[in-house]
C-alpha angles and dihedrals in degrees: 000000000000116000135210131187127188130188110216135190109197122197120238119225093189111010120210111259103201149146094270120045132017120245120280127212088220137019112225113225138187119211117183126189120205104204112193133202087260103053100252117132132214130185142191137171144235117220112170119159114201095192097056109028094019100239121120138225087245085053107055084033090061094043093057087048086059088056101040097097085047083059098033091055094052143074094214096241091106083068103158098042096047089056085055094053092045097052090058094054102037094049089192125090092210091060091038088055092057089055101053091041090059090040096055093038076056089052102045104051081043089060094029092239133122109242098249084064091056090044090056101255115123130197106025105255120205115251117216112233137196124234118235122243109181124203091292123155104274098255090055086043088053087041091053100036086047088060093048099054090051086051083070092256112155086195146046140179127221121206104228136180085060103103124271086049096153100035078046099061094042106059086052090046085062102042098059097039122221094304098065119076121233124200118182117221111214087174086206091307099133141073116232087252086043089056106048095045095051092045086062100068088034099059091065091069088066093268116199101196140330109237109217101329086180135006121247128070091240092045093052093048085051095054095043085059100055097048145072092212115095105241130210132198124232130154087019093065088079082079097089084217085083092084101046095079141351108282095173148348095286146009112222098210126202135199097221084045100041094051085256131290107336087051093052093045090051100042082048095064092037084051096050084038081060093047099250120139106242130221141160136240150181132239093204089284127172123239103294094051092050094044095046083054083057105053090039086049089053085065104036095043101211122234096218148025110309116223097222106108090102113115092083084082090072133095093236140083108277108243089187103042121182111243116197088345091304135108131191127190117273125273115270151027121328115359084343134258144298093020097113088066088070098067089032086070096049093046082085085066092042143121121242108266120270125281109280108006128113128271117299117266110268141142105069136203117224103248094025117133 
């Protein structure tokens, strides 16, 4: 297969204010385009966040370049196998996810099904997502949760351990009324004391859950154990413990986090083996990530609201729009149609590739992925 590799910097609209990272003005994005012998095309996407799991754009980009002669010697048909192959040489999940995104995208235009099909699902179920509230002042936060209730969202997150918490809450609390879910995001701010004093004042505004209040497995369960409020684990779920045995009430997965769609099939059933809730989210992905989340969510059925309603952020048209609070993978065979515009758009803001990779996707076919 031929392989291409493009560097991206996508412009925000509304960048994510939140305890871990500062805003930035772009998102840096990998797509990679898997070309075989017979013409078909498959792509995935690379999504790491240094400010939130550590691991940088060189080096995902380096990793994919470790496993660019694997691909290049292949038809993509040894699927399974050639993920294999490539895990052990990219070392990183967030590379590994681009690869089996692109591999399944390959699969599924080869077969003419959509991959929720491939993955057994069947007829492609909506999947209920939360709208996103970042560390605003709380009269933005009410303005913007007020929107989102009247988008029809029954649930919204709230960025926390940012400072105004509690003011924070509950002016989102007011603005949606009693029939719309709120779960509060620490991203890892807090101490374990700091926890559990600020979830105190909080629960009182109906909380559903509090996502990662603190890093650390120990300190979660701790956490989980002092207070009333279900808790779920995020960023800490990258420690391979968390399925050993049940730390809290939910696991928040990720396709960047989990190595793509297979790895987020397979840790959703060892989490629900280990008695955890499951739910998706997004790290700020593009399309294909986000529609890869979809189709893996239509298999794995989440038990509670899915993160993914975020590309709407950017400042770019939203190939995979929300409708009623509600979002379904795309049209179309593979990961659906009409999603690699959209960085084709923003190639005109992008970096060179990468140093020795192929040439950049480019060139494509109206009603490709």
């Amino acid at each position: 297969m031929r392989v291409g590799l493009a560097v991206l910097q996508v412009p925000w609209r509304a960048p994510l204010a939140a305890a871990h990272s500062a805003a930035a003005s772009t998102r840096p994005l990998l797509l990679l385009e898997l070309t075989a012998d017979d013409g078909v095309r498959g792509y995935g996407e690379a999504a790491p966040l240094e400010g939130y799991d550590g691991v940088s754009l060189e080096e995902v980009a380096a990793a994919l370049r470790r496993c660019e002669p694997l691909l290049a010697a292949s038809d993509g048909e040894d699927r399974e196998r050639l993920l294999a192959d490539c895990a052990a040489l990219a070392g990183l999940p967030e590379a590994l996810a681009a690869v089996d995104m692109a591999l399944w995208d390959l699969a599924g235009r080869r077969a003419g099904q959509p991959v929720s099909s491939l993955l057994g699902a069947g007829a492609e179920a909506a999947v209920a997502v939360n709208a996103t509230i970042g560390a605003e002042r709380p009269s933005q936060a009410a303005v913007d949760a007020a929107a989102a209730a009247a988008a029809g969202f029954g649930c919204v997150k709230v960025k926390v351990a940012t400072g105004e918490d509690e003011r924070r809450v509950a002016a989102v609390r007011e603005a949606v009324g009693t029939g719309v879910l709120i779960r509060v995001d620490a991203n890892g701010g807090w101490t374990v004391p700091a926890a559990v004093d600020s979830l105190q004042p909080l629960r009182e505004h109906g909380l559903e859950l509090c996502e990662e209040p603190v890093h650390g497995l120990d300190e979660i369960s701790a956490v989980a154990d002092a207070v009333a409020v279900p808790v779920a684990v995020d960023e800490s779920a990258r420690d391979p413990d968390v399925f050993a045995r049940r730390r809290c009430d939910a696991i928040c997965l990720k396709i960047a986090r989990c190595g793509g769609i297979s790895g987020l099939v397979r840790d959703a059933a060892t989490a629900r083996a280990a008695g955890y809730d499951v739910y998706i989210s997004s790290t700020l992905d593009g399309p294909l990530g986000i529609s890869a989340a979809l189709h893996a969510a239509a298999a794995v059925l989440p038990d509670r609201h899915c993160g993914l309603a975020t590309l709407a952020r950017f400042d770019a048209p939203d190939p995979v729009p929300p409708r009623d609070g509600m979002m379904s993978p795309p049209p179309g065979p593979g990961l659906g149609d009409d999603l690699v515009g959209w960085y084709d758009r923003a190639l005109t803001a992008a970096q060179p590739p990468p140093p020795g990779s192929r040439d950049a996707p480019r060139g494509r076919r109206r009603g490709s992925a």
